[in-house]
Legacy VTK file of the C-alpha trace (Angstrom):
# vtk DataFile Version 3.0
C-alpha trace
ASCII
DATASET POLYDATA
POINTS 188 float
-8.800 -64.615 17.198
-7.641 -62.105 19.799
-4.697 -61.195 17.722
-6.746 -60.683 14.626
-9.105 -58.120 16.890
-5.835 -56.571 18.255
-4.286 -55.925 14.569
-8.286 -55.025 13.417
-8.493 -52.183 16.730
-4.333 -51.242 15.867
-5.490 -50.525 11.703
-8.697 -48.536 13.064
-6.828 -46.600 15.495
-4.283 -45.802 12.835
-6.452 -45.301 10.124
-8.160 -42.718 12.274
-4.967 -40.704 13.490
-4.252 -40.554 9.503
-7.429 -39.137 8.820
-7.746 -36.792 11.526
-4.247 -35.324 10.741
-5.412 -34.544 7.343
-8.511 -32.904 8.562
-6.547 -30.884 10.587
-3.831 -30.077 7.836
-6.810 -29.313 5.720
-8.482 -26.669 7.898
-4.838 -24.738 8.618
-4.741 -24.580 5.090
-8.121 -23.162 4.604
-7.723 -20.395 7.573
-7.342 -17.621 6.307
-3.614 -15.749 6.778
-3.959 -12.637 9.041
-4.060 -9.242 7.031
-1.537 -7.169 8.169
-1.806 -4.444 9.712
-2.567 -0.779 7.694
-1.179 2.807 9.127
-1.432 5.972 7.552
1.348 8.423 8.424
1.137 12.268 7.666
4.201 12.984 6.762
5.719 15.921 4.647
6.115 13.507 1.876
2.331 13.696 1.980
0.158 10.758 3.319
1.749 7.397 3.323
-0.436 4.280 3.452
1.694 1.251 4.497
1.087 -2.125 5.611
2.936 -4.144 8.211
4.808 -6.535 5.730
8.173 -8.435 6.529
11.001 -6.030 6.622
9.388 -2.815 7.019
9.506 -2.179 10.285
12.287 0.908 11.594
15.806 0.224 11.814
18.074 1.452 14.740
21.169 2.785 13.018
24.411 3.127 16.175
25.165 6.825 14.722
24.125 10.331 15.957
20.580 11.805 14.156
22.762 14.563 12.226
25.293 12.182 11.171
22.649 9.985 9.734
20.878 12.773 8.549
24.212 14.176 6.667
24.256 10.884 4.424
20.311 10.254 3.255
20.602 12.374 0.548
23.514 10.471 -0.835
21.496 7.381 -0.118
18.599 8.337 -2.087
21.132 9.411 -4.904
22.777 6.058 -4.642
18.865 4.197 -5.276
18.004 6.854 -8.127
15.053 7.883 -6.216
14.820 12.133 -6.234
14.868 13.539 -2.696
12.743 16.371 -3.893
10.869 16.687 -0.204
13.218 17.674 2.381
12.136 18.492 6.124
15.253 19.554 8.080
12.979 20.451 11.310
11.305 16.890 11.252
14.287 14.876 10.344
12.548 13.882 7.416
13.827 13.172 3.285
11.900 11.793 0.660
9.907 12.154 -2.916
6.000 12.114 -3.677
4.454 11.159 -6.903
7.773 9.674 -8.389
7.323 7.589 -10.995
9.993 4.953 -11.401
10.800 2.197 -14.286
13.655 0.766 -12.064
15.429 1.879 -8.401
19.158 1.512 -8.389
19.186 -0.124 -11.442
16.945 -3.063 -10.742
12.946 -4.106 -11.595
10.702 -2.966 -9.479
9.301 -5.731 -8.316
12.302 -6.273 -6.243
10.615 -4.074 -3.852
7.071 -3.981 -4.746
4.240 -6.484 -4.606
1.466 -5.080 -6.902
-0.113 -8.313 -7.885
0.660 -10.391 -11.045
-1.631 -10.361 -14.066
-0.992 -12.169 -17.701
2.140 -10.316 -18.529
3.771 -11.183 -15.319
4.559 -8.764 -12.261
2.626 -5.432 -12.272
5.621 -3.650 -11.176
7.499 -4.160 -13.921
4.859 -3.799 -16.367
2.624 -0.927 -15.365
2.950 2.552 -14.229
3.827 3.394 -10.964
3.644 6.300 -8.594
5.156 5.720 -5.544
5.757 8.139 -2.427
9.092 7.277 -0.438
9.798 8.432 3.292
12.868 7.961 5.284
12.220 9.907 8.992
14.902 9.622 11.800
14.482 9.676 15.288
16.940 10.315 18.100
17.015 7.442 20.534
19.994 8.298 22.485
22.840 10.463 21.208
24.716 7.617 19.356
21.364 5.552 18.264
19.078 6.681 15.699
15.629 4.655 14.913
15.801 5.361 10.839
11.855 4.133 9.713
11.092 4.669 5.869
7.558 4.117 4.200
6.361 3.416 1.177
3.205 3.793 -0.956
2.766 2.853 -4.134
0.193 2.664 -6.737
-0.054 0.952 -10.078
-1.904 1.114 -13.466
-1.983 -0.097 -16.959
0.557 1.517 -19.245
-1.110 1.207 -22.514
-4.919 0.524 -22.100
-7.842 1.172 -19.427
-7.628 -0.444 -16.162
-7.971 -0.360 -12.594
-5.306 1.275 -10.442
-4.066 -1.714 -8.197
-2.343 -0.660 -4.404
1.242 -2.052 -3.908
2.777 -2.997 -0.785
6.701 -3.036 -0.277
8.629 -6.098 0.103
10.293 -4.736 2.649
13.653 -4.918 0.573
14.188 -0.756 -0.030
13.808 -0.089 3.811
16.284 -2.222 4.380
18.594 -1.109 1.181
18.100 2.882 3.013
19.334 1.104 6.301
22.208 -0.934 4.716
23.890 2.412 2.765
23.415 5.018 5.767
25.740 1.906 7.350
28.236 1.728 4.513
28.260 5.942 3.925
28.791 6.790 7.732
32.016 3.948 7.174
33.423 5.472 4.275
33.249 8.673 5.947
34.920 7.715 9.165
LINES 1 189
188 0 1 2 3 4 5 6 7 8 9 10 11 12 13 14 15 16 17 18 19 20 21 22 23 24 25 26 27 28 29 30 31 32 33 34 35 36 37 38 39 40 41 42 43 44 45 46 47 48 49 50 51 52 53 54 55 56 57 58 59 60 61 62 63 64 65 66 67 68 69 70 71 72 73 74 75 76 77 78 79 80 81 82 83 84 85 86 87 88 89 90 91 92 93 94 95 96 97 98 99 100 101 102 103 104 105 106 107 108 109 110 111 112 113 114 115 116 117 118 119 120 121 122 123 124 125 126 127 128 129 130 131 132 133 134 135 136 137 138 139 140 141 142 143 144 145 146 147 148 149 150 151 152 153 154 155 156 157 158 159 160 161 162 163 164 165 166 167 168 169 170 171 172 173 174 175 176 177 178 179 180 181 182 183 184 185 186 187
C-alpha cells in the first residue's frame, strides 16, 4: 500500500506541474506585446512619425560627416527614392509625399508593414505616400551617427477606404547604412 500512495502523491504532483506550466504558457501568450514606442521628429522633410521597430534605430558610420554627406545623394539614387529635400546646414537629405510602387527595384513590403487585407500585403497593393529622412550627426571627426526615418501611409488604389499608417521594417535604414559603407569604399 505505501508504494501505491507514493506512485498516487508522484502522478498528482506531476499532473499538477503539467497543468500549472500550461497555465502559465497560457497567460504569456495572452499578455499583451509592448507597443513600441512613437516619436515625432520635425525635420525639413516635414514631420516624421516613427515607431521604435527592429532595425530602425541610428547607425554609426566610421567616416567624417562631409564624407558621408558627399555620398547620400548617390544612395538615394541607388534605392530610386528622389532626394528632392536637401538641408546642407542640418546635415539632412530626403523626399516628402513620394509615392512609390517599388524602392530599388523590389515590393514594398520589403520595408513596410501596412497590415494585410484579402489581396495580400497593403504595401504592395495600395497607394502609398511615404516621407524618407536620412540626418547625420558628427560624433567625433571620423564617426558619424547616420539615423533615417520613415513615415508612411497607405490607401486603397481603386475603391473607398480607410488610409491605414505603416511602420518600417527596419530593412531601408539599414539598406541607407549598408551603401554609404560600400560608396565611401569605392571611393577610397
Amino acid at each position: 500500500m505505501p508504494d501505491r500512495t507514493k506512485a498516487t502523491t508522484i502522478s498528482a504532483i506531476l499532473f499538477a506541474s503539467v497543468v500549472g506550466a500550461c497555465a502559465s504558457t497560457s497567460q504569456a501568450r495572452d499578455t499583451p506585446r509592448p507597443q513600441p514606442t512613437r516619436q515625432i521628429i520635425n525635420s525639413s522633410v516635414g514631420v516624421i512619425r516613427i515607431y521604435d521597430e527592429p532595425g530602425t534605430e541610428p547607425r554609426i558610420v566610421k567616416a567624417s560627416t562631409g564624407d558621408i554627406w558627399a555620398t547620400l545623394p548617390t544612395v538615394f539614387e541607388h534605392l530610386e527614392v528622389p532626394a528632392d529635400v536637401v538641408n546642407p546646414q542640418g546635415l539632412e537629405i530626403g523626399t516628402q509625399g513620394y509615392r512609390p510602387r517599388r524602392i530599388a527595384g523590389e515590393r514594398l513590403s520589403t520595408f513596410l508593414n501596412c497590415g494585410a487585407g484579402s489581396t495580400g500585403q497593403r504595401a504592395d497593393n495600395y497607394e502609398v505616400y511615404m516621407s524618407v529622412a536620412t540626418r547625420l550627426t558628427e560624433q567625433t571627426s571620423d564617426s558619424t551617427l547616420v539615423h533615417t526615418t520613415i513615415s508612411a501611409t497607405a490607401k486603397p488604389r481603386t475603391v473607398s477606404g480607410s488610409t491605414v499608417v505603416c511602420s518600417s521594417r527596419g530593412v531601408l535604414e539599414m539598406r541607407v547604412a549598408q551603401l554609404i559603407v560600400d560608396q565611401l569604399r569605392t571611393r577610397r
